[in-house]
TIVO-2410 file (N, C-alpha, C; in nm, 3 decimals):
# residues 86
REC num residu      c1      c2      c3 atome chaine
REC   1      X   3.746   1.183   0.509     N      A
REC   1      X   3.878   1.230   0.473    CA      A
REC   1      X   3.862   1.373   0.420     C      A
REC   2      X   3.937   1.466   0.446     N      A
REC   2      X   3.929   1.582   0.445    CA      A
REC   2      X   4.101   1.654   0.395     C      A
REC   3      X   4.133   1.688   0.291     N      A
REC   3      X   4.278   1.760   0.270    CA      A
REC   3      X   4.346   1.649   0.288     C      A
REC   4      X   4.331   1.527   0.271     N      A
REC   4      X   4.393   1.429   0.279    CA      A
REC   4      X   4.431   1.370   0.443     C      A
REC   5      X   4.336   1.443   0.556     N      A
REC   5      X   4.358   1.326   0.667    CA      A
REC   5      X   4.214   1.298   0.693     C      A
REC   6      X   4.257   1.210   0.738     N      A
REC   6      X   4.174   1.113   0.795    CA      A
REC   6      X   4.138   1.054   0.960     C      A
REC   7      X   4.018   1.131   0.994     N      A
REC   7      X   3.939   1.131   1.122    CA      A
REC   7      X   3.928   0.958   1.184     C      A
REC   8      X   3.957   0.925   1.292     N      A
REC   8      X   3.906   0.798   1.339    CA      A
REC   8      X   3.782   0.781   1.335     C      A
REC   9      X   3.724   0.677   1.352     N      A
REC   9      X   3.570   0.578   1.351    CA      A
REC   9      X   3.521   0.628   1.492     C      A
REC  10      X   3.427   0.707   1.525     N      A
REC  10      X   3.298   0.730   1.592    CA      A
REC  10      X   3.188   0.637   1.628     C      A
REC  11      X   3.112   0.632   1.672     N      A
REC  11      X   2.984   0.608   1.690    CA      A
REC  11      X   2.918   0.709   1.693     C      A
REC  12      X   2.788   0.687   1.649     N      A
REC  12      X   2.705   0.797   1.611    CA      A
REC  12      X   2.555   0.791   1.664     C      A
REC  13      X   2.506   0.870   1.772     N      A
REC  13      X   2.400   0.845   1.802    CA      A
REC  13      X   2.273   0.930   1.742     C      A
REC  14      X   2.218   0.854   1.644     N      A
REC  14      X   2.093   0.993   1.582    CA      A
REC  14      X   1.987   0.866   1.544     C      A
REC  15      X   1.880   0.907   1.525     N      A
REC  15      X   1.778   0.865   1.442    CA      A
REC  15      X   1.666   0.839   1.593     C      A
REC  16      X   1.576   0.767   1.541     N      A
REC  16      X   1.463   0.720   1.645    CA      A
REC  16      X   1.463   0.562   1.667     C      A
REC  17      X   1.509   0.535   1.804     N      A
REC  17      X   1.487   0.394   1.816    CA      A
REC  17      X   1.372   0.323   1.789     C      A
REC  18      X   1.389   0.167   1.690     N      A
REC  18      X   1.268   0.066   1.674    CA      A
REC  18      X   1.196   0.055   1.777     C      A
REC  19      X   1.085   0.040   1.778     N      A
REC  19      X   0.942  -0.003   1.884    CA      A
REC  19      X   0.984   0.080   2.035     C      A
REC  20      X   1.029   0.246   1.954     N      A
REC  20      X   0.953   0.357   2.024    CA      A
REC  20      X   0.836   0.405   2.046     C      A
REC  21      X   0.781   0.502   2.139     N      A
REC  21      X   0.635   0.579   2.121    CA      A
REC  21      X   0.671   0.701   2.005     C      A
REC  22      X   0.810   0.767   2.068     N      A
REC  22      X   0.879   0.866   1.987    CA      A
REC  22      X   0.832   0.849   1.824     C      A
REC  23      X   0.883   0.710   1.750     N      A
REC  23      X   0.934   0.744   1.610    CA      A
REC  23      X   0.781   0.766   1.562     C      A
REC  24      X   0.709   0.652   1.595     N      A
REC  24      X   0.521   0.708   1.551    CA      A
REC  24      X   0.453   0.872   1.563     C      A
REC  25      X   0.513   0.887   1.687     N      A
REC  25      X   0.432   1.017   1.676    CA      A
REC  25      X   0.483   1.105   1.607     C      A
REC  26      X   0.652   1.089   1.575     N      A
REC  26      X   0.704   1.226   1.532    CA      A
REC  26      X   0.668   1.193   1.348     C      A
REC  27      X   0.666   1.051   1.338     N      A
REC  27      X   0.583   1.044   1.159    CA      A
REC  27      X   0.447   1.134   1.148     C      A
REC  28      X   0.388   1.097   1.271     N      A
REC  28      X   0.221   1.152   1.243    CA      A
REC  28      X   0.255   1.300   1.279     C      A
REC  29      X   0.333   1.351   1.325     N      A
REC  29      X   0.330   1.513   1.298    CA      A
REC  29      X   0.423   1.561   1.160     C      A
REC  30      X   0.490   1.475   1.111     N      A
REC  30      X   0.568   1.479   1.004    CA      A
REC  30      X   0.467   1.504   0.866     C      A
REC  31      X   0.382   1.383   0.910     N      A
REC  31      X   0.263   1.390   0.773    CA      A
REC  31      X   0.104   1.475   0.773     C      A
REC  32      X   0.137   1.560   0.899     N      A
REC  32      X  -0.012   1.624   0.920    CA      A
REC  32      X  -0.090   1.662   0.859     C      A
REC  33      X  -0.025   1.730   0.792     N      A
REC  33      X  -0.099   1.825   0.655    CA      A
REC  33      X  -0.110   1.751   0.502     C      A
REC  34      X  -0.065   1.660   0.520     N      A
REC  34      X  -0.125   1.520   0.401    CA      A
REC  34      X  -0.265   1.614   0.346     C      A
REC  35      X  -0.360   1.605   0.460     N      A
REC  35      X  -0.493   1.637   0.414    CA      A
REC  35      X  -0.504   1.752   0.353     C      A
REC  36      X  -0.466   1.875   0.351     N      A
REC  36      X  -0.441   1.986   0.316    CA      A
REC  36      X  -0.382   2.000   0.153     C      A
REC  37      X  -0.363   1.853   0.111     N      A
REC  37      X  -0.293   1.917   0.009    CA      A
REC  37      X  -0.397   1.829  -0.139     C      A
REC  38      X  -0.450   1.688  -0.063     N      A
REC  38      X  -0.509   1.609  -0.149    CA      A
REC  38      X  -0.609   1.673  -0.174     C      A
REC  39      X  -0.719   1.700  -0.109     N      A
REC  39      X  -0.828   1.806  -0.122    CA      A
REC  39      X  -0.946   1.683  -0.107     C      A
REC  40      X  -0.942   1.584  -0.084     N      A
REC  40      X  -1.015   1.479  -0.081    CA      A
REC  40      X  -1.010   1.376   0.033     C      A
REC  41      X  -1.092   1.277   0.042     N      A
REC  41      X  -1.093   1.166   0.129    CA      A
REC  41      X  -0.921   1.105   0.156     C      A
REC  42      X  -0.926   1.071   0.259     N      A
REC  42      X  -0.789   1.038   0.249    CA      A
REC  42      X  -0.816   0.936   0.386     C      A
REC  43      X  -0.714   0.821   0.381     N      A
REC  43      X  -0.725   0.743   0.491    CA      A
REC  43      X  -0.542   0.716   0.511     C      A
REC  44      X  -0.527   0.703   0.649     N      A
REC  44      X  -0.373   0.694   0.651    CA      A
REC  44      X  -0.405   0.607   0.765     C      A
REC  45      X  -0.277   0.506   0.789     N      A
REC  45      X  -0.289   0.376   0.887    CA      A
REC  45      X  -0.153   0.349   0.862     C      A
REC  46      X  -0.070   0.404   0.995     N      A
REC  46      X   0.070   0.334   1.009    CA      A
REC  46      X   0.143   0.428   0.912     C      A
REC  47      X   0.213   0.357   0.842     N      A
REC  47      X   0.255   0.431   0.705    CA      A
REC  47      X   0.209   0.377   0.578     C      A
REC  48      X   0.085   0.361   0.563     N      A
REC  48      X  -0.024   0.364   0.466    CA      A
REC  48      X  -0.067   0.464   0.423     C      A
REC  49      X  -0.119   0.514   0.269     N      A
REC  49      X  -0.227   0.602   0.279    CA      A
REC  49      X  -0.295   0.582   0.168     C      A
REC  50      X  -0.424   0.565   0.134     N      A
REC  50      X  -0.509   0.568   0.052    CA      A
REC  50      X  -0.596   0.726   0.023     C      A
REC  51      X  -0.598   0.736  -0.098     N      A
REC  51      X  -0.732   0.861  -0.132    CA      A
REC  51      X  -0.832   0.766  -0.168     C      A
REC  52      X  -0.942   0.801  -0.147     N      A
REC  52      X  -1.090   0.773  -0.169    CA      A
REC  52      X  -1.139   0.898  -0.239     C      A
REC  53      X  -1.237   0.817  -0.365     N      A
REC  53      X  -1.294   0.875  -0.418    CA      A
REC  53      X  -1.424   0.834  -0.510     C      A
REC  54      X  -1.511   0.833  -0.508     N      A
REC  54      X  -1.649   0.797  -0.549    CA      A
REC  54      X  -1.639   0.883  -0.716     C      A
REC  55      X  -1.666   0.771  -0.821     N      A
REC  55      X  -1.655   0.817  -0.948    CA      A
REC  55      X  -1.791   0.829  -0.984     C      A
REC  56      X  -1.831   0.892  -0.992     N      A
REC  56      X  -1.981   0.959  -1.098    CA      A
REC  56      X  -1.953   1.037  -1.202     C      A
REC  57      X  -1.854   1.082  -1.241     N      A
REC  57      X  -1.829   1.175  -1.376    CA      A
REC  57      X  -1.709   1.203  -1.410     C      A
REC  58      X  -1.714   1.312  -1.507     N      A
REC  58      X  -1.577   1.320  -1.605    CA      A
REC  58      X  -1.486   1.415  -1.426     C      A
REC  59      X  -1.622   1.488  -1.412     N      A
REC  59      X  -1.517   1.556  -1.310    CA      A
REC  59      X  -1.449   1.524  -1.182     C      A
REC  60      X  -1.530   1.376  -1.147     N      A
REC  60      X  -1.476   1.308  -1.034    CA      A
REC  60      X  -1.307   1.260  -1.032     C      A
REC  61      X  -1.337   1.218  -1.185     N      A
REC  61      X  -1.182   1.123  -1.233    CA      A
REC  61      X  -1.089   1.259  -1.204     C      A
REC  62      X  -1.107   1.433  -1.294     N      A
REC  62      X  -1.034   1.507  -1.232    CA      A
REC  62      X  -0.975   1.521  -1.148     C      A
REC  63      X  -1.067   1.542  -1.055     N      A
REC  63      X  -1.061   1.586  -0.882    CA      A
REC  63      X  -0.980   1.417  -0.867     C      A
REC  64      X  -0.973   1.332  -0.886     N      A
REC  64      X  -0.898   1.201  -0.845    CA      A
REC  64      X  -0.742   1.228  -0.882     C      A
REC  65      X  -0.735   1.271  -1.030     N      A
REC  65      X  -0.597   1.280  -1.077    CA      A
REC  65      X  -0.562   1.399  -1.004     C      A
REC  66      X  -0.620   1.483  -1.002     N      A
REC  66      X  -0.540   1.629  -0.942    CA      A
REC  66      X  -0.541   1.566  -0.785     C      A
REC  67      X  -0.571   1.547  -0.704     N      A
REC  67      X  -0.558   1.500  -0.572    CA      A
REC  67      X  -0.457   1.386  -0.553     C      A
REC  68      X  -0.395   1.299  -0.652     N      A
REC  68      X  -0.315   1.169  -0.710    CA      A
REC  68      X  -0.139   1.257  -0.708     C      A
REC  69      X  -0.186   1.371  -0.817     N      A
REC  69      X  -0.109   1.459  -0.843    CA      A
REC  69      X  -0.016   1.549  -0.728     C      A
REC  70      X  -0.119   1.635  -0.661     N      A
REC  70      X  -0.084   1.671  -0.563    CA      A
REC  70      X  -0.002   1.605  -0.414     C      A
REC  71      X  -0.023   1.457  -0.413     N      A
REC  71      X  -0.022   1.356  -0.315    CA      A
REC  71      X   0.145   1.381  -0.342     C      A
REC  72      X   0.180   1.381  -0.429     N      A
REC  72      X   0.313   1.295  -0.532    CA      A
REC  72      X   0.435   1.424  -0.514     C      A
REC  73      X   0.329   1.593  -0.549     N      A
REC  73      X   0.392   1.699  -0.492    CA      A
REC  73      X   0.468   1.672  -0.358     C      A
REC  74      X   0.335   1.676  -0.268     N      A
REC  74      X   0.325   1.700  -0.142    CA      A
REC  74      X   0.465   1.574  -0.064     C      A
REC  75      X   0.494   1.444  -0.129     N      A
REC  75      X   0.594   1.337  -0.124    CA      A
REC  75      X   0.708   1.410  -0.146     C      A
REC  76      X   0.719   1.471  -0.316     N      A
REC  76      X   0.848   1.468  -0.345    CA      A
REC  76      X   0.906   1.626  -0.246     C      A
REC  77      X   0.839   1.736  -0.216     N      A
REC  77      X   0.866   1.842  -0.137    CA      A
REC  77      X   0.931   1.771   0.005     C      A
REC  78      X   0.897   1.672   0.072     N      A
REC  78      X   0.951   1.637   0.195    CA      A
REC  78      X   1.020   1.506   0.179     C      A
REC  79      X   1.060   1.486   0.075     N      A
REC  79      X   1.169   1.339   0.030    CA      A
REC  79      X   1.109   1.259   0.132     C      A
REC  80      X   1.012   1.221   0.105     N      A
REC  80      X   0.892   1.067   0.104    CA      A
REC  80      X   0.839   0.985   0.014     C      A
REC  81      X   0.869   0.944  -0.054     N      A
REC  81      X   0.874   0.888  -0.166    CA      A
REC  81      X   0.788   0.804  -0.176     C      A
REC  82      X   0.641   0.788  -0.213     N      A
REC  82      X   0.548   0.597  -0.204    CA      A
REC  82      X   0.618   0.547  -0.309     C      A
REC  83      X   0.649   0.400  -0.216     N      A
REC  83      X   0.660   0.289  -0.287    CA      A
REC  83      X   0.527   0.257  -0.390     C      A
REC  84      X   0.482   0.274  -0.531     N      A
REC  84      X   0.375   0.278  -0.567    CA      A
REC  84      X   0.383   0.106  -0.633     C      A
REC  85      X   0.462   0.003  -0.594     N      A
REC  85      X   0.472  -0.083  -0.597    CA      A
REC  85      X   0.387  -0.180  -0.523     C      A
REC  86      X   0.390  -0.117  -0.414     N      A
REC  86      X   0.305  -0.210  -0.290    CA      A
REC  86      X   0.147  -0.149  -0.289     C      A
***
């Protein structure tokens, strides 16, 4: 509704159809640069992603939080949000 009228009901064709080739690939170019930003191991599967990181010291846990940190940047800049639930 607009100035007080009101447009009829449409159909609307947008988004990527379920159990496309399309919607996968255009995620995996969506998230490319994931790696670029964690600075670390990173594993992604589907719409999964794990950082890996081997703790031996005060500075490992660092490099974990700042790479944790950055992950969360790198989400909220492209409204992707992890569910940090699952």
């Amino acid at each position: 509704m607009l100035n007080g009228q009101c447009s009829d009901w449409r159909d609307v064709f947008s988004g990527i159809p379920q159990r496309s080739v399309l919607g996968p690939l255009l995620f995996l170019i969506h998230i490319n640069d994931i790696d670029e930003y964690v600075g670390g191991k990173i594993l992604k599967f589907a719409d999964d992603t794990k950082i890996c990181h081997k703790i031996r010291s005060d500075d490992d846990i660092t490099n974990l939080e700042s790479g944790l940190c950055n992950l969360v940047s790198w989400s909220k800049e492209r409204q992707m949000l992890y569910n940090v639930e699952k």
